[in-house]
DRENDO-1510 file (C-alpha; in Angstrom, 1 decimal, always signed):
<recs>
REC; n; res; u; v; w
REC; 1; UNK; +38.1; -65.7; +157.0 .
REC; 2; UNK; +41.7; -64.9; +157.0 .
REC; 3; UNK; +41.3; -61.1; +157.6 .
REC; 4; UNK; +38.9; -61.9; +160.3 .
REC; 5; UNK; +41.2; -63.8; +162.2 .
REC; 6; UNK; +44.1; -61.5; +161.4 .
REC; 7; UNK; +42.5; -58.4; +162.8 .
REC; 8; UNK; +44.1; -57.1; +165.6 .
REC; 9; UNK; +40.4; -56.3; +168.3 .
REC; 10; UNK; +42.8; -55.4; +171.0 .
REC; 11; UNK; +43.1; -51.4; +172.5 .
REC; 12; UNK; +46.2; -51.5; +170.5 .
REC; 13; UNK; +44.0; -50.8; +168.1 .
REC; 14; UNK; +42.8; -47.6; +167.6 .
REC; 15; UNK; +39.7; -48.9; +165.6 .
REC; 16; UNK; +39.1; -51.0; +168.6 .
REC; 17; UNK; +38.8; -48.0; +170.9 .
REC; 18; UNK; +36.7; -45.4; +168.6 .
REC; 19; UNK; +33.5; -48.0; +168.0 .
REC; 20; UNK; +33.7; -48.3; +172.0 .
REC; 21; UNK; +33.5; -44.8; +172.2 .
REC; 22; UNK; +30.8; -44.8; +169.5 .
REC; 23; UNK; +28.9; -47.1; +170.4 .
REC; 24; UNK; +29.1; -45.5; +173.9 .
REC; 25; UNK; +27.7; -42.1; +173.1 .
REC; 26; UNK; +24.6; -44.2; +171.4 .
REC; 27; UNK; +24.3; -45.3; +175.0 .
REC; 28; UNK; +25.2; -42.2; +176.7 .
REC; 29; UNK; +22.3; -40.2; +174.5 .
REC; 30; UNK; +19.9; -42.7; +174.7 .
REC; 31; UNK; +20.4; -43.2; +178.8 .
REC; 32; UNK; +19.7; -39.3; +178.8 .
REC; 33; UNK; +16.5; -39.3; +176.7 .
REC; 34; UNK; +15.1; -42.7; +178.5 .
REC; 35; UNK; +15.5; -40.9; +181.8 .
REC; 36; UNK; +13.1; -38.3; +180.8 .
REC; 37; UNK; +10.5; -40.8; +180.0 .
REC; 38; UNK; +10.6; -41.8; +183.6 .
REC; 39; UNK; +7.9; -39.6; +185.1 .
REC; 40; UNK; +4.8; -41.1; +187.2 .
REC; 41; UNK; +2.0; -42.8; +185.5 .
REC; 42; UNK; +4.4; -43.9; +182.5 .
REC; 43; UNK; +4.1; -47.5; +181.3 .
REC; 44; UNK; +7.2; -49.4; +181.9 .
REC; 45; UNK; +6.8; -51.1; +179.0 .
REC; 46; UNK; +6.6; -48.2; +176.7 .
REC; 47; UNK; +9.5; -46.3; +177.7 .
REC; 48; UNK; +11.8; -49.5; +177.3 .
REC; 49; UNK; +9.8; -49.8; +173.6 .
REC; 50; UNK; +10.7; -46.3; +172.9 .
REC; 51; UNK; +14.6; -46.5; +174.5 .
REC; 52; UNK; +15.2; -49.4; +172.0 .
REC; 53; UNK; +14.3; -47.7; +169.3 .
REC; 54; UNK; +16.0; -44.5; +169.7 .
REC; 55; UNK; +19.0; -47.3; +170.4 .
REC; 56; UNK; +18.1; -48.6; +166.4 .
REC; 57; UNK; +17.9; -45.3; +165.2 .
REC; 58; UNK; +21.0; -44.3; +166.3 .
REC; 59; UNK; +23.0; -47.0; +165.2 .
REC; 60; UNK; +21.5; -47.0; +161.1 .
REC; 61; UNK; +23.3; -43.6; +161.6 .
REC; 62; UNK; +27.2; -44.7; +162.2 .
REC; 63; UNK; +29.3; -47.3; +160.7 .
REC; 64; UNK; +26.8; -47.7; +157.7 .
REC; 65; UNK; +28.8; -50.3; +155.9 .
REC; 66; UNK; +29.4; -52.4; +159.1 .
REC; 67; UNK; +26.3; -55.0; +159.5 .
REC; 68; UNK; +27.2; -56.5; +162.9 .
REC; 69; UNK; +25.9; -53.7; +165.2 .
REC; 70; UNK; +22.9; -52.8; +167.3 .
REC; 71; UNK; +22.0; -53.5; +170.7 .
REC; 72; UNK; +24.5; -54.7; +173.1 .
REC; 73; UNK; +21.6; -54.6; +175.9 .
REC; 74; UNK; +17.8; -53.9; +175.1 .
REC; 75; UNK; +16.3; -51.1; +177.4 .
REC; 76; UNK; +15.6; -51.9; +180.7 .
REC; 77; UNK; +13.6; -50.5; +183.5 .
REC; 78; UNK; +13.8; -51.4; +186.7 .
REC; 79; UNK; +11.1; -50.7; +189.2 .
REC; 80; UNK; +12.3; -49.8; +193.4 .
REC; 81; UNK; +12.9; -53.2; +194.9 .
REC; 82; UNK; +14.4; -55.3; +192.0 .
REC; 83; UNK; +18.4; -55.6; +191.4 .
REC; 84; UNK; +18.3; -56.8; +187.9 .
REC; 85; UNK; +17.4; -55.8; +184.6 .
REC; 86; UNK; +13.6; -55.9; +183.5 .
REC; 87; UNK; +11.8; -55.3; +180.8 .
REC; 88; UNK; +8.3; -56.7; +180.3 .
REC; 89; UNK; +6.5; -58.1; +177.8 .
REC; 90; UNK; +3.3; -55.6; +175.5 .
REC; 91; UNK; +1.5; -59.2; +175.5 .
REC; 92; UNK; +1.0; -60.1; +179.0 .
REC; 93; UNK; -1.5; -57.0; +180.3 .
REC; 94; UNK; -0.3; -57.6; +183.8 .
REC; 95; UNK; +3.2; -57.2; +183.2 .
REC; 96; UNK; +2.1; -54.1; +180.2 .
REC; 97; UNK; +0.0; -52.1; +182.9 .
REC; 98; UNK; +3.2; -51.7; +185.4 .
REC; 99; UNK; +3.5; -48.1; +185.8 .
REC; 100; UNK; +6.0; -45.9; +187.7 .
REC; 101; UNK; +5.5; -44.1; +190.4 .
REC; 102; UNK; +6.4; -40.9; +192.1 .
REC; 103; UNK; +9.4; -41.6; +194.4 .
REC; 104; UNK; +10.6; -44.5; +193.4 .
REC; 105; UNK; +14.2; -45.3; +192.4 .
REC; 106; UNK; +14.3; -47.0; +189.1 .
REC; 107; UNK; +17.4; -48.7; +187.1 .
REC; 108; UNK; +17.4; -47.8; +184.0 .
REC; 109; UNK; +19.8; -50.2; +181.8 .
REC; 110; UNK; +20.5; -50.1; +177.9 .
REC; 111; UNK; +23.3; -50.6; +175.5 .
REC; 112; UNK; +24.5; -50.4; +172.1 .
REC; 113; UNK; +27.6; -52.0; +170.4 .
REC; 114; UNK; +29.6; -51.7; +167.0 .
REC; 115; UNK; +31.4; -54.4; +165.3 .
REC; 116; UNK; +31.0; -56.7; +168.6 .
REC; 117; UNK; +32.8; -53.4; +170.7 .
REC; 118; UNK; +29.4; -53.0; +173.3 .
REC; 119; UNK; +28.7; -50.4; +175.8 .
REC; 120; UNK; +26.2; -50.8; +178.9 .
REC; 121; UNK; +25.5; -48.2; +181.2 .
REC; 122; UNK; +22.9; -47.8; +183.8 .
REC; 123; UNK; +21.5; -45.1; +186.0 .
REC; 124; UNK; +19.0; -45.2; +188.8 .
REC; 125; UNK; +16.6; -41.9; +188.8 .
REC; 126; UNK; +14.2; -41.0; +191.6 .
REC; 127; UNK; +10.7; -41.1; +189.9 .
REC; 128; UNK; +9.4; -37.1; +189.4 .
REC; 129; UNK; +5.3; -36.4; +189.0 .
REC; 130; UNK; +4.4; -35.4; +185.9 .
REC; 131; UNK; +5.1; -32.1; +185.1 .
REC; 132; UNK; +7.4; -31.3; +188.6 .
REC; 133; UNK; +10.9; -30.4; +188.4 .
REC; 134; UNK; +12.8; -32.2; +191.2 .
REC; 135; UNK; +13.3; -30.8; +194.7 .
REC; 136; UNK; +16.4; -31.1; +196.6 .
REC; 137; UNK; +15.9; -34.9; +198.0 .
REC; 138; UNK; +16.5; -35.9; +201.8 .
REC; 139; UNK; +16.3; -38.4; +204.2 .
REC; 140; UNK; +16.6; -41.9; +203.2 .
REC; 141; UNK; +16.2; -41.7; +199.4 .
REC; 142; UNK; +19.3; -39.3; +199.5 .
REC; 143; UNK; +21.4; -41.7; +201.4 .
REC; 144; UNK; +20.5; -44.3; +198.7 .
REC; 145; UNK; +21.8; -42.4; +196.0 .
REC; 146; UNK; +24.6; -40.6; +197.7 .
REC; 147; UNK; +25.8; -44.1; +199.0 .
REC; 148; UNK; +25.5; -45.6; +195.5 .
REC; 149; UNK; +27.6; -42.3; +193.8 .
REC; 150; UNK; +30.8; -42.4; +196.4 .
REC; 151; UNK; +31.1; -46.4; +196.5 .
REC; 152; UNK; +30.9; -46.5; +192.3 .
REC; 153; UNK; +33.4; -43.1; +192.2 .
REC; 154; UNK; +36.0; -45.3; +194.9 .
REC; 155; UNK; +34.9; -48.5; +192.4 .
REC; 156; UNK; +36.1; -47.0; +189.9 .
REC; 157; UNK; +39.3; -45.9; +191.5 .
REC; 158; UNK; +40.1; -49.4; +192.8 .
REC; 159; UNK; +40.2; -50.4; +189.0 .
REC; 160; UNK; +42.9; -48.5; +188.3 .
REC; 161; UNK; +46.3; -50.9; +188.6 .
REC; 162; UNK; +49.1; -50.5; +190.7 .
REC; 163; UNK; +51.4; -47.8; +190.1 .
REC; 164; UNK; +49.8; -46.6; +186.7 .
REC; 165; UNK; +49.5; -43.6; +187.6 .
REC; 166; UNK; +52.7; -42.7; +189.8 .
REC; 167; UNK; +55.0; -40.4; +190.1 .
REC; 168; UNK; +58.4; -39.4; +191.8 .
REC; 169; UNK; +61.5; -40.9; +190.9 .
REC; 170; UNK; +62.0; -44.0; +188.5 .
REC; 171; UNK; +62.6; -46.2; +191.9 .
REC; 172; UNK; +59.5; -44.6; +193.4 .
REC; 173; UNK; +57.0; -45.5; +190.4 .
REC; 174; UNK; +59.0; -49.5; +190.1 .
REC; 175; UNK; +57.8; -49.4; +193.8 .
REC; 176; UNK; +54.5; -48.5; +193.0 .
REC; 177; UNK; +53.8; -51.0; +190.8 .
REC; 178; UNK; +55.2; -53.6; +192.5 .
REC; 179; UNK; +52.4; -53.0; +194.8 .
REC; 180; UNK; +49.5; -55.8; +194.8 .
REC; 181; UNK; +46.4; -54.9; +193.7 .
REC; 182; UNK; +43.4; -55.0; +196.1 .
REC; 183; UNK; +41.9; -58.3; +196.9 .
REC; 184; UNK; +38.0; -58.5; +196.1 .
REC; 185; UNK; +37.9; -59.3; +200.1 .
REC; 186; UNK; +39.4; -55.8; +200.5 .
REC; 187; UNK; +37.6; -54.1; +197.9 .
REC; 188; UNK; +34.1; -55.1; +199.3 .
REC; 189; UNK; +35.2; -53.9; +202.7 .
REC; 190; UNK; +36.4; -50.9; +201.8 .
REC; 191; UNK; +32.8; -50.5; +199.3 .
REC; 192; UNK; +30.9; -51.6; +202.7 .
REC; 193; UNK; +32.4; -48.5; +204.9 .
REC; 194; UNK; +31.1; -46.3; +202.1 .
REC; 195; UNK; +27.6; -48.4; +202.4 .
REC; 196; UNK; +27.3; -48.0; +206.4 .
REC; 197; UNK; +28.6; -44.5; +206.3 .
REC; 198; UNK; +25.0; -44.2; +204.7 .
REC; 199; UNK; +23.3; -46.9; +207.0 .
REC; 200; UNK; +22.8; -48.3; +203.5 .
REC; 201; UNK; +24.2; -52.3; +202.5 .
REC; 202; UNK; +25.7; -53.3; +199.6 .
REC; 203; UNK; +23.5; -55.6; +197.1 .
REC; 204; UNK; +24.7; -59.3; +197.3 .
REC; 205; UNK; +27.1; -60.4; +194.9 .
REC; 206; UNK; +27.1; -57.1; +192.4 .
REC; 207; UNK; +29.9; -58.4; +189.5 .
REC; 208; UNK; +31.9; -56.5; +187.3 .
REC; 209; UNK; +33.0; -58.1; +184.4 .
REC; 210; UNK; +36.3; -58.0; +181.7 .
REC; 211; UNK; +34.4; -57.1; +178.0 .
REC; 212; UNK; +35.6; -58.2; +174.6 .
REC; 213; UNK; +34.5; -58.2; +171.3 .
REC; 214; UNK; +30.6; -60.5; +171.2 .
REC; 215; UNK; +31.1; -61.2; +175.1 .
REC; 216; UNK; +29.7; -59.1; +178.4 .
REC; 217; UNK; +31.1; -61.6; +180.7 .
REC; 218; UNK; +34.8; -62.4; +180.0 .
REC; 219; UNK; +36.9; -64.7; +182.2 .
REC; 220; UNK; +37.8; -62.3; +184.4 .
REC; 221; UNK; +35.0; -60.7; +187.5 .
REC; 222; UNK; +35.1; -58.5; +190.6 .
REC; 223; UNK; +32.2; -59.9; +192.5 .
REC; 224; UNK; +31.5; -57.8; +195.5 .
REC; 225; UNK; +29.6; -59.0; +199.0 .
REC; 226; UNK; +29.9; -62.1; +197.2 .
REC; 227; UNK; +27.3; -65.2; +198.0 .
REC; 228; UNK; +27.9; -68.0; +199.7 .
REC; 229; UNK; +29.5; -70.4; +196.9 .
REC; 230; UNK; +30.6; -67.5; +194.7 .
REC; 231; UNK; +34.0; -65.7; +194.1 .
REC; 232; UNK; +35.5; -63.4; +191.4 .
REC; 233; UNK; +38.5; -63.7; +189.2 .
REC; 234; UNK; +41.3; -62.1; +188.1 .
REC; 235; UNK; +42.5; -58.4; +188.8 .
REC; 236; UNK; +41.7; -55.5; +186.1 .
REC; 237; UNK; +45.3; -55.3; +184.1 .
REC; 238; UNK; +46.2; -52.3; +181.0 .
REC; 239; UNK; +44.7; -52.9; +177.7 .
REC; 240; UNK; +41.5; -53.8; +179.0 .
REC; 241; UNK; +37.5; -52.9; +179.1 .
REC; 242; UNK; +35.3; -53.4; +181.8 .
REC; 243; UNK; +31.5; -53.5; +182.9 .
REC; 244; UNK; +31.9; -51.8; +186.1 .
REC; 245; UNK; +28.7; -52.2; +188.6 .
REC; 246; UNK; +27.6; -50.9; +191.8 .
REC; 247; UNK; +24.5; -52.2; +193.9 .
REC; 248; UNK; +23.4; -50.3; +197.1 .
REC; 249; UNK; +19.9; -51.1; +199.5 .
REC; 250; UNK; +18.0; -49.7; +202.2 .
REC; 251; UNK; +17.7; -53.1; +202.9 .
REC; 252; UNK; +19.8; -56.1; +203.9 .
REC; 253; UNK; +21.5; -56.4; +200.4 .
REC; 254; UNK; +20.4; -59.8; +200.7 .
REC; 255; UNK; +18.6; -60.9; +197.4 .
REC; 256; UNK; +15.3; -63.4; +196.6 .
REC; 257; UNK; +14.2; -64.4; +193.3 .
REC; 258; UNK; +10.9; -62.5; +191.5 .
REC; 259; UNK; +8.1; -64.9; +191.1 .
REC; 260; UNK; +7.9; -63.3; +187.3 .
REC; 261; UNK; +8.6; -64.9; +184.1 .
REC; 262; UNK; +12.5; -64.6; +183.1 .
REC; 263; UNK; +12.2; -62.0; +179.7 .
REC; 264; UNK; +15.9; -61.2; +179.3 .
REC; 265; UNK; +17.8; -63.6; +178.0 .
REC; 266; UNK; +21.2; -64.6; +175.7 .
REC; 267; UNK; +22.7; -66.5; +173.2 .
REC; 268; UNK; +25.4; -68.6; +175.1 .
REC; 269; UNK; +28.7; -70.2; +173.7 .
REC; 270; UNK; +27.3; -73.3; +173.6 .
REC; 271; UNK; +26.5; -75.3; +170.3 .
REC; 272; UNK; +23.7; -78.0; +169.9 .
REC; 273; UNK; +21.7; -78.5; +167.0 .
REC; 274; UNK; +18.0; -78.2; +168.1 .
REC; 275; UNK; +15.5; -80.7; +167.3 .
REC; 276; UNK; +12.5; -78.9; +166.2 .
REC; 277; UNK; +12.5; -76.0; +162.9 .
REC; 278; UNK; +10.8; -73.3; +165.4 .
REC; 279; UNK; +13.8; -73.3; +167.1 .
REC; 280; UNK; +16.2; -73.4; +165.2 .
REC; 281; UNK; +14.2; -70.5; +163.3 .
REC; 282; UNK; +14.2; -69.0; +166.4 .
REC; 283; UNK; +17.8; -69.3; +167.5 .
REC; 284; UNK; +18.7; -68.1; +163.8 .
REC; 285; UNK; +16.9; -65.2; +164.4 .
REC; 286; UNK; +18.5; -64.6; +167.6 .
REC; 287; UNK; +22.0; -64.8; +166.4 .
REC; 288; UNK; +21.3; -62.2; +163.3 .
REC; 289; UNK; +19.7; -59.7; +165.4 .
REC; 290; UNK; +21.3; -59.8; +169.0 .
REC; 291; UNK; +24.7; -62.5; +168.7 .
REC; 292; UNK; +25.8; -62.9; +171.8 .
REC; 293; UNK; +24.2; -59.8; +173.5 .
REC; 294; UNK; +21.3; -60.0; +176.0 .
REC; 295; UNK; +17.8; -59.4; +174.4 .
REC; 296; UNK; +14.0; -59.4; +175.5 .
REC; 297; UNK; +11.9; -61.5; +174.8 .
REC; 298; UNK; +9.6; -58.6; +173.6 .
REC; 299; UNK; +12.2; -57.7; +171.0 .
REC; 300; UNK; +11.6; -61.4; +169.7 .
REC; 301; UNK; +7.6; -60.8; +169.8 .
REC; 302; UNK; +8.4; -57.6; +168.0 .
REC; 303; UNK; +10.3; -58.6; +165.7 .
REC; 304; UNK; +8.1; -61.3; +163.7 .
REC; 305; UNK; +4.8; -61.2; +165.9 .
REC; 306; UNK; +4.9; -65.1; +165.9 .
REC; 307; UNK; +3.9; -66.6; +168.9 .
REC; 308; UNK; +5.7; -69.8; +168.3 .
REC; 309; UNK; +8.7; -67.9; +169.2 .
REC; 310; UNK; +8.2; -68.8; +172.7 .
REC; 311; UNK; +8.5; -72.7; +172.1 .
REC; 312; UNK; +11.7; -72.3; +170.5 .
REC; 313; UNK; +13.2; -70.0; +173.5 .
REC; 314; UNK; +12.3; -73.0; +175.8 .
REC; 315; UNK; +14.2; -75.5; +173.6 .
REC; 316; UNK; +17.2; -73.1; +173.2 .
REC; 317; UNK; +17.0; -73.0; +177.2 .
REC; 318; UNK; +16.4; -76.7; +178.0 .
REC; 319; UNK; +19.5; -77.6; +175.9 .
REC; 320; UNK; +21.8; -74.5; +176.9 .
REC; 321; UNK; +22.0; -72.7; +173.9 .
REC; 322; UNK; +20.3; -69.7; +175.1 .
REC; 323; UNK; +20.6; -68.4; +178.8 .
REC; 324; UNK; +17.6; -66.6; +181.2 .
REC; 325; UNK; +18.5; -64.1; +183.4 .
REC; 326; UNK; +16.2; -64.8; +186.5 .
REC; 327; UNK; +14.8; -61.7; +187.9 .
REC; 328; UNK; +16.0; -60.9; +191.1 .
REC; 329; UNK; +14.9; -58.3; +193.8 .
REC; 330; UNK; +15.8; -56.8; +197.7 .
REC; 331; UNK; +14.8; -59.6; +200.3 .
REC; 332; UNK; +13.7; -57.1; +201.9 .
REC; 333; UNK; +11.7; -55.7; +199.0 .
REC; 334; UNK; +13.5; -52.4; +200.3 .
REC; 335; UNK; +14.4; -49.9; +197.3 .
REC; 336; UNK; +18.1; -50.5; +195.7 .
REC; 337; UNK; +20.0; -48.6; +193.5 .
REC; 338; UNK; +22.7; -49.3; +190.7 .
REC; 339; UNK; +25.1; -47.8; +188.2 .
REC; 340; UNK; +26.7; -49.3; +185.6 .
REC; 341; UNK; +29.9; -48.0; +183.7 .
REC; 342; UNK; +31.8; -49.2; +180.6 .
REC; 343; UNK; +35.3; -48.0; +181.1 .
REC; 344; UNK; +38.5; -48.7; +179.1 .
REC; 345; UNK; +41.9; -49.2; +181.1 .
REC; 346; UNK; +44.8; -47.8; +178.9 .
REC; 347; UNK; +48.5; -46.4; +180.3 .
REC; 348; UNK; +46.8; -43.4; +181.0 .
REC; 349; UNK; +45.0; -44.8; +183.4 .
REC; 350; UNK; +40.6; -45.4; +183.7 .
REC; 351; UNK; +38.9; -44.1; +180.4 .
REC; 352; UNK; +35.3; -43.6; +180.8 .
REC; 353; UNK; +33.8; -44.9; +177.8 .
REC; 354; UNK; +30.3; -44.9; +178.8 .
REC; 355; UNK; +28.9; -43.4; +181.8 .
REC; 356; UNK; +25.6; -42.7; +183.8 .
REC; 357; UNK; +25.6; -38.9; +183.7 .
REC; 358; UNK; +27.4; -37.2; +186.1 .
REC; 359; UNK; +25.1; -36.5; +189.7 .
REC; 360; UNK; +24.4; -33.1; +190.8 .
REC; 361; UNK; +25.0; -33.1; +194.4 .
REC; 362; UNK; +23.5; -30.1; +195.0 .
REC; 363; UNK; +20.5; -31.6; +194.8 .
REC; 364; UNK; +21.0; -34.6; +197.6 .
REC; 365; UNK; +21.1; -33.5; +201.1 .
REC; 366; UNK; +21.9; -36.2; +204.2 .
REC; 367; UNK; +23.0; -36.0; +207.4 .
REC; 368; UNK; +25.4; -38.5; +207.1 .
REC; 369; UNK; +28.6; -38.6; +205.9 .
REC; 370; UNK; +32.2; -40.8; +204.9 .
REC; 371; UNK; +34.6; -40.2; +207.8 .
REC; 372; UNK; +37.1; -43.4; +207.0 .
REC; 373; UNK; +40.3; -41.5; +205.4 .
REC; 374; UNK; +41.5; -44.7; +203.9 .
REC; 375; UNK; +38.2; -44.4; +201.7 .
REC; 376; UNK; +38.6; -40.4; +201.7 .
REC; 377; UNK; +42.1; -40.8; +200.3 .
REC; 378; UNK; +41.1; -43.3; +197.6 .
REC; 379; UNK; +38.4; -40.5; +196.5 .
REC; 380; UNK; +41.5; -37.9; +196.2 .
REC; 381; UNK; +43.0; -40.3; +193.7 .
REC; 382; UNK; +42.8; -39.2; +189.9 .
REC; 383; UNK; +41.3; -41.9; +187.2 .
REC; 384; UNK; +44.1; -40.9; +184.4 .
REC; 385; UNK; +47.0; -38.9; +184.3 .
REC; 386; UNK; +46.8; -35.3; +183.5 .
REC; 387; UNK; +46.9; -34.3; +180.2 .
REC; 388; UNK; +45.6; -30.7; +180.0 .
REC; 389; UNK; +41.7; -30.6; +179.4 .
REC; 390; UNK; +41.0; -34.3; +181.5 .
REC; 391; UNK; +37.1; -34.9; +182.3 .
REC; 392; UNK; +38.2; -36.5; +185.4 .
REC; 393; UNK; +40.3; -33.7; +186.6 .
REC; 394; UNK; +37.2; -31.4; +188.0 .
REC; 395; UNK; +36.6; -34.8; +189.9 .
REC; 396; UNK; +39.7; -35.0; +191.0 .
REC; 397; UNK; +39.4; -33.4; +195.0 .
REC; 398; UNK; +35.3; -32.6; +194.7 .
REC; 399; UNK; +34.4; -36.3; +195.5 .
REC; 400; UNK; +36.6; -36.4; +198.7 .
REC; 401; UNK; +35.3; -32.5; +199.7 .
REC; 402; UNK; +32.2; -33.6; +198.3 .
REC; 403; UNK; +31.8; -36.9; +200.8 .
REC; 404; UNK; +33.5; -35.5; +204.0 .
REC; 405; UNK; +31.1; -31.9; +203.8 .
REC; 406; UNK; +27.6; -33.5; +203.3 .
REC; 407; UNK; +27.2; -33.9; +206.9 .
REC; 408; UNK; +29.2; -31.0; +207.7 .
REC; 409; UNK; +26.6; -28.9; +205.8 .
REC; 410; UNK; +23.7; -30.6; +207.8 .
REC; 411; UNK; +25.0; -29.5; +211.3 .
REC; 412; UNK; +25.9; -26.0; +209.5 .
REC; 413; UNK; +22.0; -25.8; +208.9 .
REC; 414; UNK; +20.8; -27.3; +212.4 .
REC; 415; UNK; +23.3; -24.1; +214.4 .
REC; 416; UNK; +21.5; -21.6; +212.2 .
</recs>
């Protein structure tokens, strides 16, 4: 017990950082691979079945000596309208028999973590028939995505804390970071010029949270178009790794609850000693497999085939040991879109751990286009300091280009 509580789980160190960055390319692989499986007329439920076991497969093969590992977020697939996380269940045939179709923007969601050091990313795809390589996409599915790329790539941006990355003179860079970081009030507005340069709206109340080791939602969160009642907390400091979200709709961005059951769920914090042996069987099941990571309740049917298992969830969430995650959709049942990074903050500046893959904007055409150079110059801004060979360096200038020529191109094509 001593070593445990002796062990340094900070960035500082370097242990710390390389099962992120393991556990991250599980993710990163397994995004990839998922994302194929999303073609039209594919079970929903088969494709999440299949991404978590690639996830298991690919986490027997790293740390083999380390026990606590596996999924820091089952596979999730989200159909057009909804805004969170969903993965049905192979027992209900209502809920098996959802199938994708052609079109359609889906979330894909899924995770993996080592040692308590977890990963999530999430992409949203646009649905391709069977067989059909995608075309370049237009009109309003493009906006979708193309909103949902520059507001996460200026997210991402924002994260990075005052001054980190300065240069000039010594009295130049202490001004720098003397600067405040952006309020959330800010950082929503300046998200929201992104979202109506689009004629898209950002989804209510989207949160980024702080990550640590056995915990998705630390005490700090960047909540953006917040709810009525809601606020974040805290400002994104050095030493640091966080969950990173962006939400866009067609629609309002306003959000209604999903009259379907609630199959995601999580061990919380809390302790009580449950009354009946199902559930605490349940619960102890729970914490060996998953800890403190969200699972689905198809996992649990999975994994022992015992339908008693449901009893015991109820238990775990009447008393608070065990927390649903309500499925939410678009009010307007209009299709949204989200991405999800894992990214570390080190004095180097944003490190992207894990990442939904890069987009080729070749393929997205729109008539629209970011003309606010507040936004334009955050978008010029580097993630990390230059250290030769940087991944963010090719994205240095193309995301500013990139946002300002979209509708330049457009007109370009109307004169010819």
């Amino acid at each position: 017990m001593s070593d445990e509580k002796d062990t340094d789980y900070s960035l500082a160190n370097p242990d710390t950082l390389t099962k992120y960055k393991v556990a991250a390319s599980i993710s990163e692989k397994v995004l990839a691979a998922v994302g194929k499986l999303c073609v039209a007329g594919e079970k929903i439920v088969t494709i999440c079945q299949e991404g978590d076991k690639l996830i298991e497969e690919e986490v027997k093969k790293v740390y083999r000596t380390t026990k606590h590992k596996g999924f820091s977020h089952p596979t999730t697939v989200s159909p057009a309208s909804y805004v969170t996380p969903y993965t049905p269940l192979a027992s209900d045939a209502s809920e098996a028999n959802i199938e994708l179709q052609a079109g359609e923007p889906v979330k894909i969601q899924l995770g993996a973590q080592i040692d308590g050091f977890g990963s999530i990313v999430c992409d949203t795809i646009l649905v391709q028939p069977k067989d059909q390589a995608q075309d370049v996409v237009t009109g309003r599915s493009a906006d979708l995505i193309l909103a949902t790329y520059y507001a996460n790539e200026l997210l991402l941006r924002l994260m990075v804390p005052p001054g980190l990355l300065a240069g000039g003179s010594d009295e130049e860079k202490a001004k720098a970071a003397a600067a405040k970081p952006p309020t959330q009030t800010k950082i929503t507005s300046l998200l929201d010029k992104v979202a109506k340069s689009y004629e898209c709206n950002l989804v209510e109340s989207t949160t980024s949270w702080l990550f640590d080791r056995d915990e998705i939602e630390g005490k700090k969160k960047i909540v953006i178009a917040p709810a009525e009642g809601t606020k974040g907390e805290g400002t994104p400091d050095v030493g640091e790794v966080w969950g990173v979200e962006m939400g866009m709709s067609l629609g309002s961005g306003k959000v209604k609850n999903i009259d379907q059951r609630a199959t995601l769920l999580r061990r919380t914090s809390n302790t009580y000693i449950l009354k009946s042996q199902t559930a605490r069987k349940t619960l102890s099941t729970i914490q060996t497999k998953f800890g403190h990571f969200p699972f689905s309740l198809r996992q649990l049917e999975e994994e022992g085939g015992d339908t008693k298992y449901k009893v015991g969830v109820y238990e775990g969430v009447r008393q608070g040991v065990i927390r649903q995650y309500e499925l939410v959709g678009d009010k307007d049942s209009e299709p949204v879109a989200r991405l999800l990074t894992t990214l570390a903050i080190t004095k180097n500046g944003v490190s992207k751990l894990g990442a939904p893959p890069a987009l080729d904007l070749s393929k997205f055409q729109s008539d629209k286009k970011i003309t606010d150079e507040e936004v334009l110059k955050i978008l010029e801004q580097p993630l990390s300091k230059n250290k030769g060979k940087s991944k963010n360096k090719k994205k240095k200038k193309p995301a500013k280009k990139a946002a300002k020529a979209e509708g330049d191109d457009e007109e370009e094509s109307e004169d010819e």
